[in-house]
TORTOR-937608 format. One record per residue: x, y, z of N, C-alpha, C in turn; residue in one letter. Coordinates in steps of 0.001 Angstrom, whole numbers, plus 500000, padded with zeros to 6 digits. Example, Ala and Ser with C-alpha at 12.3 -4.5 7.8 and 13.67 -1.06 7.14 Angstrom:
513190494310507800512300495500507800513200496700507800a 512850497750507080513670498940507140512900500030507870s 
REM end
This chain:
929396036106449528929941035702450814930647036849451515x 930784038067450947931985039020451677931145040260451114x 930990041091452144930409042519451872931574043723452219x 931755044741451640932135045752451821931674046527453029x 932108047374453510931666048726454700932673049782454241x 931958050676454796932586052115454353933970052306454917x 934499051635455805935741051670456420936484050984455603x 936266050598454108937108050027453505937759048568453716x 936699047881454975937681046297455335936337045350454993x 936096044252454885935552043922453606935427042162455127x 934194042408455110933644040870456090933092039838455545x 933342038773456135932162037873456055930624037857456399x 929881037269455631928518037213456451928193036768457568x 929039035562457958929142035071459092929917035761460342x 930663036974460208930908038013460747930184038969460929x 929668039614459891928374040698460000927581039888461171x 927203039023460798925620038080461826926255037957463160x 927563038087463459927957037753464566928099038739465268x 928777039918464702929013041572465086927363042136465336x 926504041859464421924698042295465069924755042272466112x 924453040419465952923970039468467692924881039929469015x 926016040366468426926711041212470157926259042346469957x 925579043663469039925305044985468941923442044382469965x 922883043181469098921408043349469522921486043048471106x 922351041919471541922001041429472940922525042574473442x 923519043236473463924152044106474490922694044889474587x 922765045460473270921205046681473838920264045819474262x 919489044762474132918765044068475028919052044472476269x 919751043817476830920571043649477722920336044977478891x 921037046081477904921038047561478582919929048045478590x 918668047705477472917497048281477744916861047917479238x 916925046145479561916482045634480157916944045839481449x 917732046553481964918270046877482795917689048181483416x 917490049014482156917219050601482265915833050397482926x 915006049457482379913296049249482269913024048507483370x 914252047721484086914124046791485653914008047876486517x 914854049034486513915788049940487134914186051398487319x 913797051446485851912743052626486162911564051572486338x 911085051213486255909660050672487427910427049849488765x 911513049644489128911502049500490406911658050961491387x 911642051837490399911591053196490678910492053795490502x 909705053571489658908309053930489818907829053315490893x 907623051726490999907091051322491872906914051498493498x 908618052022493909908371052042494841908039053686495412x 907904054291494677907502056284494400906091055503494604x 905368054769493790904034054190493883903364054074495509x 903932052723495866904346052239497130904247053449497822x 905362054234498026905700055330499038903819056434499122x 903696057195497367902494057664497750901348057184498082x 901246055311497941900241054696498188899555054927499797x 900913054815500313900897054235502150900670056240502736x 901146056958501668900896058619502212899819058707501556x 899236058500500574898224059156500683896857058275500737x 896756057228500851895843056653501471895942056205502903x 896644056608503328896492056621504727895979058336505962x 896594059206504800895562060614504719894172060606504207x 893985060076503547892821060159503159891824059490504075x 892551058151504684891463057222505576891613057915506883x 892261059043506876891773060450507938891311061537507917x 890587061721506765889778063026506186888617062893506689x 888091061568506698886357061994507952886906062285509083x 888391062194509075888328062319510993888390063896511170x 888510064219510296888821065992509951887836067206509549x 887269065823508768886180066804508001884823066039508137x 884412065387509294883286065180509522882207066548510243x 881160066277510958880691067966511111881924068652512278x 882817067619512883883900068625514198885120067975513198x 886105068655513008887378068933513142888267068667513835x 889178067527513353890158067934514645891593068398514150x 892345069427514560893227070016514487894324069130515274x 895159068772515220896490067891516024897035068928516472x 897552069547517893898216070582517833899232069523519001x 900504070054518202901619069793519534901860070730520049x 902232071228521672901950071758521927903229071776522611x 903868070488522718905484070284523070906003069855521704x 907158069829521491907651069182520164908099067667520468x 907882066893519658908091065551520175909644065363519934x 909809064948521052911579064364520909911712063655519406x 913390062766519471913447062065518497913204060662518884x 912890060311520290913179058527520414911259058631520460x 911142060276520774909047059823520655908590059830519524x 909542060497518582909458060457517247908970058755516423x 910546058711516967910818056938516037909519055967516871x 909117056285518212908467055429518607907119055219518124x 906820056822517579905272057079517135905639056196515754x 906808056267514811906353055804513787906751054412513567x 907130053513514648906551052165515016905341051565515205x 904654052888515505903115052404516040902278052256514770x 901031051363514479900341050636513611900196051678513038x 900240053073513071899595053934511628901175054607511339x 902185053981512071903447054426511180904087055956510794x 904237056461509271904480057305509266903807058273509175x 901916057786508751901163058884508461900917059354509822x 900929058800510770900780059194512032901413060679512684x 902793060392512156903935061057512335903594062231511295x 903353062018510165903227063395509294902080064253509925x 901284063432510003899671063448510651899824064720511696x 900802064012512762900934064835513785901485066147513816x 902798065837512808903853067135512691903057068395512010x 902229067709511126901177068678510483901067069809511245x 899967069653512500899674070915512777900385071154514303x 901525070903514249902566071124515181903073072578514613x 903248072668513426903902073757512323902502075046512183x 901416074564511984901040075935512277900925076783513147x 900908076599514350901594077609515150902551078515514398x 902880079724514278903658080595514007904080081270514922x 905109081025515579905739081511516389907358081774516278x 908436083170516892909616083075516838910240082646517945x 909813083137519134910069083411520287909278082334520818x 909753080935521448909095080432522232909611078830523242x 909097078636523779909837077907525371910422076411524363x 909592076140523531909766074542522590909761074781521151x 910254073848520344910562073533519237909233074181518634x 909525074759517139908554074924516403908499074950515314x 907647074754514020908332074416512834907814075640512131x 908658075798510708907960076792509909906354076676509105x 905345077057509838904199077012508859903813076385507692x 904260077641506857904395077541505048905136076392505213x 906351075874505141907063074768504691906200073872504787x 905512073423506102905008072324506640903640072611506083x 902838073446505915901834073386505086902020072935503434x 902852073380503238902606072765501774903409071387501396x 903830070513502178904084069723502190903248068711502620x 901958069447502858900577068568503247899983068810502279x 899936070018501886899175070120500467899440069410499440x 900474068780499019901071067968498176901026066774498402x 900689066371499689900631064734499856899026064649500309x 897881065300500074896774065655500698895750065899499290x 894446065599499107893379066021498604892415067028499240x 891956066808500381890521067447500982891022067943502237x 892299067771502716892446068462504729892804069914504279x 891620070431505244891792071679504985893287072276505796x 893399073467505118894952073898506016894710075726506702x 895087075041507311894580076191508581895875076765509166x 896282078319509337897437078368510311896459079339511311x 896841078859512905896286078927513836896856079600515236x 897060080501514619897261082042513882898819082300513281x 898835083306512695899775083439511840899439085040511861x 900561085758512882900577087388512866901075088144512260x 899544088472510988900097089481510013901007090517510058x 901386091423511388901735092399511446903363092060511252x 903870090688511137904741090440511121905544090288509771x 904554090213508783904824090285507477904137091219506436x 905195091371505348904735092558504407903114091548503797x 902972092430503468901321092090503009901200091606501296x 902062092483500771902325091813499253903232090618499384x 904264090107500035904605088822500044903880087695500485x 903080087906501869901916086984502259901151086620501534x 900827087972500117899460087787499469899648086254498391x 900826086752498316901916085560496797902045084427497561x 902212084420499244902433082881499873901035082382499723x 900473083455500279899085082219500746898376081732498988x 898400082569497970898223082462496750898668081246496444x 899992081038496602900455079543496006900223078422496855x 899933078704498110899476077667499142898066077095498418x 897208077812498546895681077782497837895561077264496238x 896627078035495587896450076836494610897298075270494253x 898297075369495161898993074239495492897843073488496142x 897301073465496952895859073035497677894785072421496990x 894613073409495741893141073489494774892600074102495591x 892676075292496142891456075759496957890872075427498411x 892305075359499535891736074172500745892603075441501788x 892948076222501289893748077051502169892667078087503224x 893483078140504410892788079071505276893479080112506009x 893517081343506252894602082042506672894039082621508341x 894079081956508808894059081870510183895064083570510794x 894533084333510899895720085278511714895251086823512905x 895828086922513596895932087945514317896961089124514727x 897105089556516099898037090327516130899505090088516532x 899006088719517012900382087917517628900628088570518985x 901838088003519600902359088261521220903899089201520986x 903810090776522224904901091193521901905883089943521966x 906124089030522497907366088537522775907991088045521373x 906832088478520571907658087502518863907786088624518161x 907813089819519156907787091347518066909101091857518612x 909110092460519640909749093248520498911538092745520750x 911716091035520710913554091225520584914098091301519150x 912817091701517997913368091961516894913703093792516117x 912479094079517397912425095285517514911562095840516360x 911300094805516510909526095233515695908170095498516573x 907149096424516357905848096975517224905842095708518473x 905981095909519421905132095614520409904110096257521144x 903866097166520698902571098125521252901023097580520375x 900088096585520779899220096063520479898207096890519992x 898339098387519955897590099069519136897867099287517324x 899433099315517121900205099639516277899705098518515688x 899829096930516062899895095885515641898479095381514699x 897362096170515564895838096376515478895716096973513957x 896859098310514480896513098944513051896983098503511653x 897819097420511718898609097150510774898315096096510903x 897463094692511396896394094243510498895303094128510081x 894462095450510562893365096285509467893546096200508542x 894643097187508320895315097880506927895716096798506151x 896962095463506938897402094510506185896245093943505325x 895098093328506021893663092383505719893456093248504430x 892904094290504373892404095205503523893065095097502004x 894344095067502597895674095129501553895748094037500706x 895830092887501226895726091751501060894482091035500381x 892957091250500328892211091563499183892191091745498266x 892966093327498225893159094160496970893964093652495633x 894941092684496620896075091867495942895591090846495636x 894295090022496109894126088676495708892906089568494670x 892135090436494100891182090889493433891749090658491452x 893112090294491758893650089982489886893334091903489209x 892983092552489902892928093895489661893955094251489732x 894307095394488928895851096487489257895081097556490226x 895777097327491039895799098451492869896336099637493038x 896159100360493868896868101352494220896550101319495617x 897353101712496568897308101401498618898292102903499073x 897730103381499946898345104551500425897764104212501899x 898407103975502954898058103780504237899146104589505155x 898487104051505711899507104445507244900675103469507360x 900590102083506923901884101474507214902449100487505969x 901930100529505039901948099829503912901561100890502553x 902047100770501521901535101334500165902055100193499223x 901221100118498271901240099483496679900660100750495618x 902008100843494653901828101748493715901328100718492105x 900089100984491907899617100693490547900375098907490397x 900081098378490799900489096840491058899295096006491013x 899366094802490002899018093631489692899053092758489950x 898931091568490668899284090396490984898146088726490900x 898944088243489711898610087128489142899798085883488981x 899052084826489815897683084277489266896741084519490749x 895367084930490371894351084922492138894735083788492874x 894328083691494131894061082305494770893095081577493907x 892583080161494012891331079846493741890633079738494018x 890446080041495491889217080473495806888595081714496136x 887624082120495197886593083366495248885785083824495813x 885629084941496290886250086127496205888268086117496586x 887528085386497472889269085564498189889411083768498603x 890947083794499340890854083013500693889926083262501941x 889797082279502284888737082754503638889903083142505099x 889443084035505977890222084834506748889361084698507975x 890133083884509313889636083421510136890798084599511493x 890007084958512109890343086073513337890939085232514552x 891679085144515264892055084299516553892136085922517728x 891859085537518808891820086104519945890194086471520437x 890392086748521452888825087110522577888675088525522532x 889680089681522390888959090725523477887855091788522239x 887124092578523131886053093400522052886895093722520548x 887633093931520650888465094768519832888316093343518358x 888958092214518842889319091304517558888011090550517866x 886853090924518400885391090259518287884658091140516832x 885188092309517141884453093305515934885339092889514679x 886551092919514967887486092690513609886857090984512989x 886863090479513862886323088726513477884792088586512152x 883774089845513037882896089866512299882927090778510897x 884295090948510312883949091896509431884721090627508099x 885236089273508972885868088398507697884933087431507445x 885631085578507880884746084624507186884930083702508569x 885748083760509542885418082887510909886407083848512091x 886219083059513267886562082889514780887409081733515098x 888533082129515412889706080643516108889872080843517495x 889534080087518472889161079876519724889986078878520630x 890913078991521596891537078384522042890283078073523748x 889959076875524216889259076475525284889819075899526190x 890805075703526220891486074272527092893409075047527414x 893401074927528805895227075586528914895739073666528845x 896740074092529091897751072653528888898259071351529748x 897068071945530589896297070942531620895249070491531136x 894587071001530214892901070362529589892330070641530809x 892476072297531157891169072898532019890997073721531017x 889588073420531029888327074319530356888432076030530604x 888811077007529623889232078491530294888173079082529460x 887477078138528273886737079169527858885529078130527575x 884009078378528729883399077401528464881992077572527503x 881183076888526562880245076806525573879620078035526112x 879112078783527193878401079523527659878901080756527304x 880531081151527354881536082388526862881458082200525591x 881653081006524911881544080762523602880180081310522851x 879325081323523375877930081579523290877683083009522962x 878051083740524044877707085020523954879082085823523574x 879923085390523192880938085989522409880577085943520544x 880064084240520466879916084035518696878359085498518819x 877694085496519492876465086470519276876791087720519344x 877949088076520126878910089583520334878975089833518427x 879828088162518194879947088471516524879143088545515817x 877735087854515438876831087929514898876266088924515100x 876043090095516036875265091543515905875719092383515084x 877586091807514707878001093112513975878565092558513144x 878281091414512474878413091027510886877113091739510097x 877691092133508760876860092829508265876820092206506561x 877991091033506865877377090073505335876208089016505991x 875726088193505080874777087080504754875994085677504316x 876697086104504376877965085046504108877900083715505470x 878651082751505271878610081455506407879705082350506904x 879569081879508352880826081894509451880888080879510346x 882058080932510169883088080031510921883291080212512344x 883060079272513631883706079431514398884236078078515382x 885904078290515022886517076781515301887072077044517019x 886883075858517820887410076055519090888267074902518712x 889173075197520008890043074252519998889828073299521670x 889252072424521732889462071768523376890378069859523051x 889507069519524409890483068260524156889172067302524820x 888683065895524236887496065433524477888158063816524584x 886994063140525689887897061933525320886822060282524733x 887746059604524556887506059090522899885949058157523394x 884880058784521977883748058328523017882814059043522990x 883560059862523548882455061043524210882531062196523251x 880627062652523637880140063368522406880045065058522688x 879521064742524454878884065605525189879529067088525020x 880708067048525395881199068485525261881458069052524317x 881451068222522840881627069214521789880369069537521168x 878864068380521476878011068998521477877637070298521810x 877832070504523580877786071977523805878348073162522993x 879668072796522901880118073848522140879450073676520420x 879364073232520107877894073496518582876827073780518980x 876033073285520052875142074235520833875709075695521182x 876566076305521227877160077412521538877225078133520091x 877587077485518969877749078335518015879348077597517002x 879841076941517554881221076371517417880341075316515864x 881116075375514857880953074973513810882472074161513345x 883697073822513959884562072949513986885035073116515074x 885281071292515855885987071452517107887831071104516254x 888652071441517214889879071125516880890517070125518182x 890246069259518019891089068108519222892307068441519396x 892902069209520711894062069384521044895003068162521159x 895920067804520636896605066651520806898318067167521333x 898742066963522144900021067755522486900618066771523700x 902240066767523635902881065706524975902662065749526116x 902082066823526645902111067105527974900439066608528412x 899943066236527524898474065661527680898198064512528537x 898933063722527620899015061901527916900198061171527341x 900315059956527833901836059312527199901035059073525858x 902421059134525004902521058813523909901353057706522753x 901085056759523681900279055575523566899039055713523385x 898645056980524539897134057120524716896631057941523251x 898043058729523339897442060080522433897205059457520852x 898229058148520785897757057658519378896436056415519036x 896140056278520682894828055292520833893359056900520819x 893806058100521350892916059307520824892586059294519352x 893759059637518628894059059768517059893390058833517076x 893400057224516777892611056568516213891177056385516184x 890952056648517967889332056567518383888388057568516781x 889202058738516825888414059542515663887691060926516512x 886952061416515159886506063025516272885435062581517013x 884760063652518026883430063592518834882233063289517694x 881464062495517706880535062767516492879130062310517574x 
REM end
């Protein structure tokens, strides 16, 4: 009837059984709490990536059917157009949807809100499978070339392989109050050299670089992107100069439409500019060439032309100064030109 314990005080059985049953229920008790507590925490992490990422995904044909559409804001949306967009039936993916490629723009210097790129790219990459990520343009001359090589590296494999490095020489006005090159030759030369550089670094080879505006001494850099040879490297601007530079990568980024949605660059310029590029490509490789216009929902006709021209993704300009708020998310839904 009476057991000993090491503390020297000496119980009943009917004590022991009683001292358990408060040791077992309490931990019941606390387990059951812990186990309510983590799947209503899983669940709603569940929930949350359910509604993000299937609601991206049930916008990947709109992206990646044969045209493209790129969302570009072109104003930054207030906060009451904000909350209003994500009232509307597609909610918050709408809103991510949009902010998306509001952020690639890379710009310092400029009249409206703008977001950081990288941040906002890989925060798509992470809630995203198949949208490709594009920055539309992004001016190398503005960054060292071994740090870019390590961004866009982890972008691409954060991605699995969906990254695109969209870039040119950029505008003095995002050079010059930092007191960095604004002389568009300098800028020319230093992203030759950068592009070149930037290869060498994604090759998983140890390098050596002696240039005119950059050097790498006997340097390694791992892990590659994942996609091989490289990332693909898409040229933005018109004049002879970045028509020859365009044909020596993997595409052409094409702006068609000012911020009125007048036509400044029409299938016919498009035409004999992509053939300017094609005389002086000298791989067998695919090329790319993405315009950007604004089409309305429906209609096929004008982005036909421009694929009759040579245009291999359209990018649907989407921006505030277009249309109210309403229309632009009855656009978004209509889907691309097909």
């Amino acid at each position: 009837m009476y057991e000993e314990r090491g503390n020297g005080k000496v119980y009943t059985r009917r004590e022991l059984r009683a001292g358990y049953g408060v040791f077992v229920v309490g931990f019941l008790l606390a387990s059951a709490i812990f186990m309510a507590a983590f799947f209503f925490m899983i669940l709603k992490v569940s929930l949350d990536f359910a509604v993000l990422g299937d609601g991206l995904r049930g916008l990947v044909p709109f992206l990646l059917i044969s045209f493209v559409t790129d969302l570009v804001l072109r104003r930054p949306l207030t906060m009451p157009q904000a909350e209003r967009l994500a009232e509307g039936s597609m909610g918050r993916i709408a809103l991510l949807f949009l902010a998306v490629f509001c952020g690639v723009w890379d710009h310092l210097v400029f009249p409206w809100e703008v977001g950081d790129p990288w941040v906002i790219l890989s925060a798509v990459a992470s809630a995203t499978e198949q949208i490709k990520l594009v920055t539309g343009v992004a001016p190398l001359p503005r960054y060292r070339p071994h740090l870019l090589a390590r961004l866009l590296t982890a972008l691409d494999r954060l991605s699995n392989g969906r990254m695109i490095f969209g870039t040119g020489l950029g505008v003095a006005s995002d050079f010059t109050p930092f007191a960095e090159p604004g002389d568009a030759k300098i800028r020319a030369e230093m992203t030759d050299e950068g592009l070149d550089l930037l290869t060498k670094l994604w090759s998983g080879e140890e390098i050596t670089h002696q240039g005119q505006h950059y050097t790498a001494e006997g340097v390694r850099f791992l892990p590659s992107p994942v996609q091989r040879p490289r990332i693909p490297i898409w040229i933005g601007g018109d004049s002879p100069a970045t028509l020859r530079r365009a044909a020596r990568w993997d595409g052409w980024i094409m702006g068609t439409i000012n911020e009125q949605c007048e036509i400044t660059k029409t299938p016919h310029q498009i035409a004999e500019q992509v053939a300017t590029i094609q005389q002086q490509r000298t791989a067998a490789t695919p090329f790319a060439v993405a315009v950007d216009g604004a089409s309305e929902a429906g209609a096929t006709a004008l982005a036909r032309e421009y694929e009759a021209a040579g245009a291999t993704w359209w990018f649907e300009a989407i921006f505030i100064s277009r249309a109210p708020m309403d229309a632009l998310l009855a656009r978004i839904k209509a889907g691309p030109p097909r």
